[in-house]
C-alpha positions as MATLAB code, in Angstrom:
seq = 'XXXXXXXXXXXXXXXXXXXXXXXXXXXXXXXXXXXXXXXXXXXXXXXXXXXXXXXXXXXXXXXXXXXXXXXXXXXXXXXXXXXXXXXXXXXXXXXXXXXXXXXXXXXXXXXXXXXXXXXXXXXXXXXXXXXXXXXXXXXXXXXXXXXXXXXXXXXXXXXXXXXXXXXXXXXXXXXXXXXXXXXXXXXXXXXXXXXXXXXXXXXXXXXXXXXXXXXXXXXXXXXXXXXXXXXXXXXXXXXXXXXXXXXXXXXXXXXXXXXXXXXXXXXXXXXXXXXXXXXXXXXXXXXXXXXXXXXXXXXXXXXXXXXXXXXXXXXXXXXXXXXXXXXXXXXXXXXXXXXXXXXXXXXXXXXXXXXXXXXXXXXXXXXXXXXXXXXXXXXXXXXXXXXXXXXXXXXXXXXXXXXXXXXXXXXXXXXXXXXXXXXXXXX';
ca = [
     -70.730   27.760   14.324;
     -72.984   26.289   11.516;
     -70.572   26.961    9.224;
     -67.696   25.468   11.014;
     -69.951   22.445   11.969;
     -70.387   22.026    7.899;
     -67.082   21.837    7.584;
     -66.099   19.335    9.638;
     -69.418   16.935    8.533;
     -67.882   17.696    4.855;
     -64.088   16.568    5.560;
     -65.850   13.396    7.156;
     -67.953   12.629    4.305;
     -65.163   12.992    2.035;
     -62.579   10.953    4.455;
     -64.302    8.176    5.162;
     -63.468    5.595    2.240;
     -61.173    2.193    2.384;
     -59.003    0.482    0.348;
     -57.086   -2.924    1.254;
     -53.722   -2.166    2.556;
     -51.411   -2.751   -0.121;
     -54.031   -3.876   -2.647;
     -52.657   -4.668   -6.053;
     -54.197   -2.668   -8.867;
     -53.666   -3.614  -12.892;
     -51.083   -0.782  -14.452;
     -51.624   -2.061  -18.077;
     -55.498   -1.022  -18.085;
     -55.881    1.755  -15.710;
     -59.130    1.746  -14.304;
     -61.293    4.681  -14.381;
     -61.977    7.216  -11.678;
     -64.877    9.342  -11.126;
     -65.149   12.640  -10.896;
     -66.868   14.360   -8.061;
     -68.147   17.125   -8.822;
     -67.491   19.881   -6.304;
     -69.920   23.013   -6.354;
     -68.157   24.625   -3.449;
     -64.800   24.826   -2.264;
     -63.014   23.207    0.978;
     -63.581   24.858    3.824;
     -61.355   25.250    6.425;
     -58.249   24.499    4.616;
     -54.606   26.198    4.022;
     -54.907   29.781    2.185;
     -53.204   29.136   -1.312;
     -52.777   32.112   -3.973;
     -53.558   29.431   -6.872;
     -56.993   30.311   -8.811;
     -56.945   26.449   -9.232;
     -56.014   23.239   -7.050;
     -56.679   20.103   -5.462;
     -54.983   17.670   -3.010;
     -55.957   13.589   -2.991;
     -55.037   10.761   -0.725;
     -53.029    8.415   -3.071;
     -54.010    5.370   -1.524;
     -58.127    6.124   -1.813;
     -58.577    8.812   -4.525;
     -60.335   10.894   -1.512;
     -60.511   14.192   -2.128;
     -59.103   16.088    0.907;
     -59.100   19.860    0.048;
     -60.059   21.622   -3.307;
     -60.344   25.170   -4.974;
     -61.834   25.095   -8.491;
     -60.563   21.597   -9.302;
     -62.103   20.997  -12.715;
     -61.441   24.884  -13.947;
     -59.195   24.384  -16.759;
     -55.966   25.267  -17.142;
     -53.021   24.893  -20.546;
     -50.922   22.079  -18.833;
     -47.727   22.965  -19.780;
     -45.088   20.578  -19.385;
     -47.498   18.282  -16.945;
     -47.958   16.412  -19.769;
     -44.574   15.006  -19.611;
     -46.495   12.557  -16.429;
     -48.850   11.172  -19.213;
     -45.849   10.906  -21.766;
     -43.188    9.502  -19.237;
     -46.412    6.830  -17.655;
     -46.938    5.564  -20.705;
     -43.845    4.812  -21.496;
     -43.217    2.712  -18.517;
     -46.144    1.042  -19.422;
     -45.495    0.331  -22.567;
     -41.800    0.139  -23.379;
     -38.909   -1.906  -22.065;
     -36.472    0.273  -19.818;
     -33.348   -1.375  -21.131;
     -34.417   -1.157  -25.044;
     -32.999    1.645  -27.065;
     -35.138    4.179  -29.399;
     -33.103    6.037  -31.987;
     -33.292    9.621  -32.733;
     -35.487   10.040  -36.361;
     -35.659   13.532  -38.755;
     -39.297   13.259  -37.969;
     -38.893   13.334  -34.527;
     -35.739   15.915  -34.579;
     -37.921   18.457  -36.601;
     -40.965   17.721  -34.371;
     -39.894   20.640  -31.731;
     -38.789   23.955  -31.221;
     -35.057   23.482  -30.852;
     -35.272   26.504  -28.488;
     -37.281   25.239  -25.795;
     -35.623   22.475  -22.878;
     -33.600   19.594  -24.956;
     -30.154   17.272  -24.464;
     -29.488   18.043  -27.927;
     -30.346   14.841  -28.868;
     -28.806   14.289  -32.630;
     -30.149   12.246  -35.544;
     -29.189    8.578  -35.670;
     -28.629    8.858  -31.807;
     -29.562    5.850  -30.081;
     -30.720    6.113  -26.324;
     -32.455    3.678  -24.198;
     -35.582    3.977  -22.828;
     -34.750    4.586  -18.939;
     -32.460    7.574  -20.213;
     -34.858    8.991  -22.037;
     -37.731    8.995  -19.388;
     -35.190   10.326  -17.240;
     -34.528   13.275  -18.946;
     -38.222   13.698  -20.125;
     -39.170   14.143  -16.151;
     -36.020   15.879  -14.460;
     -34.935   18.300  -17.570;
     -38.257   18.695  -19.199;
     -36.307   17.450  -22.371;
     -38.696   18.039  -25.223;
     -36.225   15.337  -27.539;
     -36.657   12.807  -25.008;
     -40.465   12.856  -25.058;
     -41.021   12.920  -28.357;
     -38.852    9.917  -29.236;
     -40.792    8.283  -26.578;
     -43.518    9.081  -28.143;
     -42.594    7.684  -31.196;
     -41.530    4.557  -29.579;
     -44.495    3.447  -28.010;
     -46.935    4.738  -30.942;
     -44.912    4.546  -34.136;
     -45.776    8.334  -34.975;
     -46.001   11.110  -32.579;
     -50.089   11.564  -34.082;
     -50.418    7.826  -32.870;
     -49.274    8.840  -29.288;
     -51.071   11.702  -29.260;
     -54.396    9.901  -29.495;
     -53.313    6.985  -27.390;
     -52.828   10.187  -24.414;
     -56.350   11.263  -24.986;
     -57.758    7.417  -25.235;
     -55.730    6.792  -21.610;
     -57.486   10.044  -20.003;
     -60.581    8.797  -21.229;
     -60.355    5.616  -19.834;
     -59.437    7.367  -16.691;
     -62.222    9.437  -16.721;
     -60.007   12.978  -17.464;
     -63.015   14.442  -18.769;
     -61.932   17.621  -18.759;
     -58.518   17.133  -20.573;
     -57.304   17.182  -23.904;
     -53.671   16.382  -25.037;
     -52.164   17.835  -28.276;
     -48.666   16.461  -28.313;
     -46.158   14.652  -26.241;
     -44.170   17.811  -24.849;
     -46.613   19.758  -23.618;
     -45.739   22.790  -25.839;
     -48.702   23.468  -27.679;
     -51.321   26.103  -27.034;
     -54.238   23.727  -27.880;
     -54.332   21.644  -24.823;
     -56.121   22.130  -21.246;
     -56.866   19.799  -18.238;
     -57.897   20.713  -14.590;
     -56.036   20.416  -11.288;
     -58.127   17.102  -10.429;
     -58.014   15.328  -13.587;
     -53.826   15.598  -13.260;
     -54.122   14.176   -9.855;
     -55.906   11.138  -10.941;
     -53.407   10.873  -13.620;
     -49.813   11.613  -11.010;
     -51.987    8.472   -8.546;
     -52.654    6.555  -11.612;
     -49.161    6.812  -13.091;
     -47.894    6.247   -9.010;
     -49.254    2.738   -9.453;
     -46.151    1.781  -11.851;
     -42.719    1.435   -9.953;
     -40.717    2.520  -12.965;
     -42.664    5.782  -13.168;
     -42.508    6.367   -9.614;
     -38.753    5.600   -9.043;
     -38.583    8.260  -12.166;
     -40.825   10.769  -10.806;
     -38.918   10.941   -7.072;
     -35.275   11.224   -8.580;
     -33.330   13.991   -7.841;
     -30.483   13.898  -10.394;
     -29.440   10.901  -13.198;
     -26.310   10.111  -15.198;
     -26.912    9.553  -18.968;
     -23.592    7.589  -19.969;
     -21.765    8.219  -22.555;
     -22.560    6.976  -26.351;
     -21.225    7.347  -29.647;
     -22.448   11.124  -30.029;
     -21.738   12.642  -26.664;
     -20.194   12.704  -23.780;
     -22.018   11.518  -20.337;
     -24.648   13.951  -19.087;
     -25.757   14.668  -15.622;
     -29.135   15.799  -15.176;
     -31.218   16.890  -12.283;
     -34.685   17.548  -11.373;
     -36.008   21.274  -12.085;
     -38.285   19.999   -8.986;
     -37.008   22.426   -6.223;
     -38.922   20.548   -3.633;
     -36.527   17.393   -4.166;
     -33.288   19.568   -3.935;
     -31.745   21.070   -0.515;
     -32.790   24.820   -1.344;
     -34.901   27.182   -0.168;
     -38.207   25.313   -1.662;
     -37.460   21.696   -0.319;
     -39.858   19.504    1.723;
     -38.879   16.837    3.653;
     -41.997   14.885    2.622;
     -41.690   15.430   -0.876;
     -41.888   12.212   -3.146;
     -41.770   13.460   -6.327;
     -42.888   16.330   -8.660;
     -42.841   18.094  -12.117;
     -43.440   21.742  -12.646;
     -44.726   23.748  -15.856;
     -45.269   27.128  -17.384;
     -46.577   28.358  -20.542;
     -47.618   31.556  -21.637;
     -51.331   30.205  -21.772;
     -50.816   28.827  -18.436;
     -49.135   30.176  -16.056;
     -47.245   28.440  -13.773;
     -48.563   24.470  -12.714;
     -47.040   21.509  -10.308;
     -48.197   17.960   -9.610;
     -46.397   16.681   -6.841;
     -46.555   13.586   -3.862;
     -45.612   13.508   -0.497;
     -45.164   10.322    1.629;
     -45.293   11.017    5.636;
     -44.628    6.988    6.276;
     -48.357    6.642    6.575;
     -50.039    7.940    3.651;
     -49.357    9.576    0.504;
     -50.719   12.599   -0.586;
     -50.886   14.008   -4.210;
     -51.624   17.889   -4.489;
     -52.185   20.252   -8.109;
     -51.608   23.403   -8.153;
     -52.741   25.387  -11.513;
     -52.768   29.220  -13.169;
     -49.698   30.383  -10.337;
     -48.427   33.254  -10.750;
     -44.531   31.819  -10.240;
     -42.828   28.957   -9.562;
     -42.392   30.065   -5.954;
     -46.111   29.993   -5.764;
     -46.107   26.988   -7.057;
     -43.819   25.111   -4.132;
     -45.519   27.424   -1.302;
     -49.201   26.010   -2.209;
     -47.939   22.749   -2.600;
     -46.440   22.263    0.559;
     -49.210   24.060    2.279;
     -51.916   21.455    0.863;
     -49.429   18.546    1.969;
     -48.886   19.913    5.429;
     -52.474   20.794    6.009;
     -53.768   16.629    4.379;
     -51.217   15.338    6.838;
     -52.268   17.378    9.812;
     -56.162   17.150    9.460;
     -56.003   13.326    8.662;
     -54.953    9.808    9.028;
     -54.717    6.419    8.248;
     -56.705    3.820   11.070;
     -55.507    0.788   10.282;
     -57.592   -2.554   10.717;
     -55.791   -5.645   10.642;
     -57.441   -8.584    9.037;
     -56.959  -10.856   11.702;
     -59.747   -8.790   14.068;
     -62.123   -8.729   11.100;
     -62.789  -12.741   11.218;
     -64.409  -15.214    9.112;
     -68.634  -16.127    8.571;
     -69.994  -19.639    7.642;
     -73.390  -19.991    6.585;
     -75.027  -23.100    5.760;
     -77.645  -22.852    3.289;
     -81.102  -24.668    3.163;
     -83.677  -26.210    0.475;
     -85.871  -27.002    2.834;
     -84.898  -29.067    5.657;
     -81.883  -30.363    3.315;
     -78.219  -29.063    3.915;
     -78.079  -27.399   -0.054;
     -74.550  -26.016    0.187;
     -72.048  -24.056    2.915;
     -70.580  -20.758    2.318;
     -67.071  -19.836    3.836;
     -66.464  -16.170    3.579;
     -62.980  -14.976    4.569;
     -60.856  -11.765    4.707;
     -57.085  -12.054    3.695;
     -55.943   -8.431    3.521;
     -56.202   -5.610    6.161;
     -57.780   -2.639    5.539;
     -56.890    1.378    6.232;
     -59.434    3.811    6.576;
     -58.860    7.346    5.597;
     -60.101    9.565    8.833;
     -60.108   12.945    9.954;
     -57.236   13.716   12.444;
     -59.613   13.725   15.312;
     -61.349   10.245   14.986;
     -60.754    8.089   17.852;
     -59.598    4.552   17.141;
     -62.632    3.200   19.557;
     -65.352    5.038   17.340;
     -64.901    2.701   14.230;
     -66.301   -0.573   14.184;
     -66.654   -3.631   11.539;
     -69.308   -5.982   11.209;
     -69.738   -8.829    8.557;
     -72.706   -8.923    6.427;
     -74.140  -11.587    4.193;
     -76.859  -11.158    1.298;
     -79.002  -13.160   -1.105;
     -77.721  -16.307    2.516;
     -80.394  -18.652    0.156;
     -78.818  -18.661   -2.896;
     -75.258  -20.452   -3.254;
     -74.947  -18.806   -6.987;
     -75.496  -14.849   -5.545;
     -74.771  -15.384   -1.991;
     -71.659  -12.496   -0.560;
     -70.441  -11.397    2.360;
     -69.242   -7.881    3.092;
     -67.224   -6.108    6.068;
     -69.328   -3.193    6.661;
     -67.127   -0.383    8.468;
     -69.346    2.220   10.965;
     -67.524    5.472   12.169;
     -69.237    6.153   15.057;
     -72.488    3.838   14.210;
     -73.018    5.026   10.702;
     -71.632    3.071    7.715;
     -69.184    4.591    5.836;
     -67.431    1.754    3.857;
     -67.855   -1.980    2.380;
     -65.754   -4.145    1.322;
     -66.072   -7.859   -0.365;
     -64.535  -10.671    1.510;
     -63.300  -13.885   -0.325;
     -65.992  -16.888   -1.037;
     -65.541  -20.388   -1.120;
     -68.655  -22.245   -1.771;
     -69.420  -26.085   -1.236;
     -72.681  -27.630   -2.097;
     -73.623  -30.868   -1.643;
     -76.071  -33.542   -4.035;
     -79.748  -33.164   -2.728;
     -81.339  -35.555   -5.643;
     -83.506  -38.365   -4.653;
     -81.227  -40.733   -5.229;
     -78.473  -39.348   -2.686;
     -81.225  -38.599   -0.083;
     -84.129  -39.983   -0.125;
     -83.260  -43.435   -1.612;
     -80.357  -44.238    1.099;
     -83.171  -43.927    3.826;
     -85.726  -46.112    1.874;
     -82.388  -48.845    1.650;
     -82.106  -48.440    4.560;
     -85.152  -48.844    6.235;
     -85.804  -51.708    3.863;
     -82.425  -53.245    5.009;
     -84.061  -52.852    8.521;
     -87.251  -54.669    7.010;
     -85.053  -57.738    5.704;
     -83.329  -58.050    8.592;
     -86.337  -58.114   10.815;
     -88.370  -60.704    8.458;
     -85.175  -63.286    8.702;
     -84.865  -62.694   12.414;
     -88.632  -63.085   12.724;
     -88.465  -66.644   10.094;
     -85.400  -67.840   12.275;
     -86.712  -67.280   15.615;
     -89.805  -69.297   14.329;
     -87.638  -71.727   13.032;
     -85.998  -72.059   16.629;
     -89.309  -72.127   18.520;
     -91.129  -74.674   15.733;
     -87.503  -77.024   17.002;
     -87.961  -76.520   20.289;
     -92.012  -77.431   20.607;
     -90.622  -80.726   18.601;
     -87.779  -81.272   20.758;
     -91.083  -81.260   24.348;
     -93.208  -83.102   22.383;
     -94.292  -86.510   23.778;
     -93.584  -89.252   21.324;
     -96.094  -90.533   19.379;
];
């Protein structure tokens, strides 16, 4: 019972964190994530036979189930997300990169290619194309090539982008994925499949199933399709299944980063050092299945969340108003068994004296204990407190009074001094 009781308190703790709905992130800069370290693995979740794996909610970054997440692993052709990513980030999908010796000499010509020629000229979409659904070593390296000049260049632009991810347990060594000298972990590829998620290019890419390459000088059109079983109608496919790329090496073993979108949240799961590729789309599929059954979104719409004034004082004197507003709504990630009623909000303001450091958060509480925060939206007012916009006015003032009273007091003299005359006997 203890056990089981850890358990549960564990999936909370790791649940329980919020992100606007629909909140637009930068894709030019991606922001870093941190690591958690895990000393234990998830308890309670599916049985998978991969020595290595972790599933995410896409939306959050919350870890949801794990086994030996940051053990390291030869990546295989995974590295095709961090080629294809930054690509779409970098290059235009309608320009055209043209097949160099450099480039044609860069690969084993054995290994997955479109047989690609020199002097071939391709444009960018096809390329990326081909570079996720074939595994087309020629199509990643001239992408390489055309976002970094030289495939060296790219290769230290991959590592820079993990870094600034925080991958700190990866290390790229080309843009294929073929060599030997290379390693990353099943969580640091999951914060690169949600980072690389965040760009619509790369996602449309990463979810299709098959793509026409039309026809150029040099060859003939090719159709392509995803080596992604999961996206096909075979014995492997899931009907939540959003997108996916598999690998193998030798070093390896067999590896898959793959989403899955339920139509309420999106789940990304990494499966590393499988034995097959069968292996490979079993443990997937019973990570997704397992995230979507033990949890769910609870959404909060903005509108019940509210707005806080606060006036702030220098003394007795009005110094400046603070209007704190919420504009988005906001989903929190909860275990399947949370009740709606047992998560509240509450707005809270610090530093209310000082207009310059004054903010107001919406606290969330799951069942009286806070589990999230989020910054609302300031607008600040202040207002002139000098001497000569308060105090002065009232000293006009009152002096105004003063005149006023002196010139009533000199006329009403003046009318009583004419009316003694006017009852005076004659002299």
């Amino acid at each position: 019972m203890k056990k089981m009781m850890l358990g549960i308190l564990t999936s909370i703790m790791f649940a329980c964190a919020f992100l606007p709905v629909y909140a637009e992130e930068p894709t030019a800069t991606p922001a870093a994530e941190e690591n958690t370290e895990t000393t234990s693995n998830t308890e309670g979740g599916p049985a998978i036979s991969a020595p290595s794996a972790v599933l995410i909610d896409s939306a959050s970054g919350t870890i949801l189930y794990q086994k030996n997440m940051n053990e390291t692993h030869n990546q295989a052709s995974l590295t095709k997300i961090m080629t294809v990513y930054l690509a779409c980030e970098n290059l235009k999908s309608d320009s055209y990169l043209t097949m160099s010796e450099d480039v044609f000499n860069s690969f084993d010509r054995n290994t997955n290619h479109l047989w690609i020629v020199n002097e071939e000229s391709l444009q960018v979409k096809d390329l990326e194309y081909g570079a996720m659904l074939s595994s087309a070593n020629d199509c990643a390296s001239m992408l390489a090539a055309g976002v970094s000049g030289t495939l060296d260049a790219f290769v230290q632009k991959m590592n820079d982008t993990a870094a600034s991810l925080n991958m700190k347990d990866t290390v790229f060594a080309d843009a294929t994925g073929l060599h030997s000298d290379q390693s990353s972990t099943p969580y640091d590829m999951a914060v690169l499949t949600r980072a690389a998620l965040k760009n619509d290019t790369f996602a449309q890419v990463f979810k299709t199933v098959s793509y026409e390459i039309p026809a150029d000088g040099y060859q003939d059109a090719r159709q392509i399709a995803t080596d992604n079983e999961q996206l096909k109608q075979g014995e492997y496919a899931y009907q939540f299944v959003s997108g996916g790329k598999i690998g193998n090496s030798d070093a390896g073993g067999f590896a898959m980063s793959a989403s899955a979108d339920n139509g309420s949240m999106t789940l990304v799961a990494v499966v590393m050092g499988e034995a097959d590729d069968a292996s490979s789309y079993n443990d997937t599929k019973a990570l997704f299945e397992y995230g979507f059954s033990s949890y769910r979104q609870l959404s909060i719409d903005a509108s019940s969340i509210g707005s806080k004034t606060v006036d702030i004082y220098e003394g007795k004197k009005l110094k400046a108003t603070a209007a704190f507003t919420i504009d988005t709504g906001f989903n929190a990630l909860v275990p399947s068994s949370v009740e709606d009623s047992s998560m509240k909000t509450d707005i809270v303001v610090e530093n209310e004296n000082d207009p310059e450091t004054i903010e107001a958060y919406v606290v969330f509480y799951l069942d009286g204990t806070e589990v999230g925060r989020s910054k609302m939206n300031k607008d600040i007012t202040e207002y002139d407190i000098s001497f000569n916009v308060t105090t002065l006015p009232t000293i006009m003032q009152y002096f105004d009074y003063f005149c006023i009273g002196v010139l009533a007091l000199f006329v009403f003299g003046k009318l009583l001094l004419q009316i003694g005359r006017h009852f005076m006997p004659p002299q």
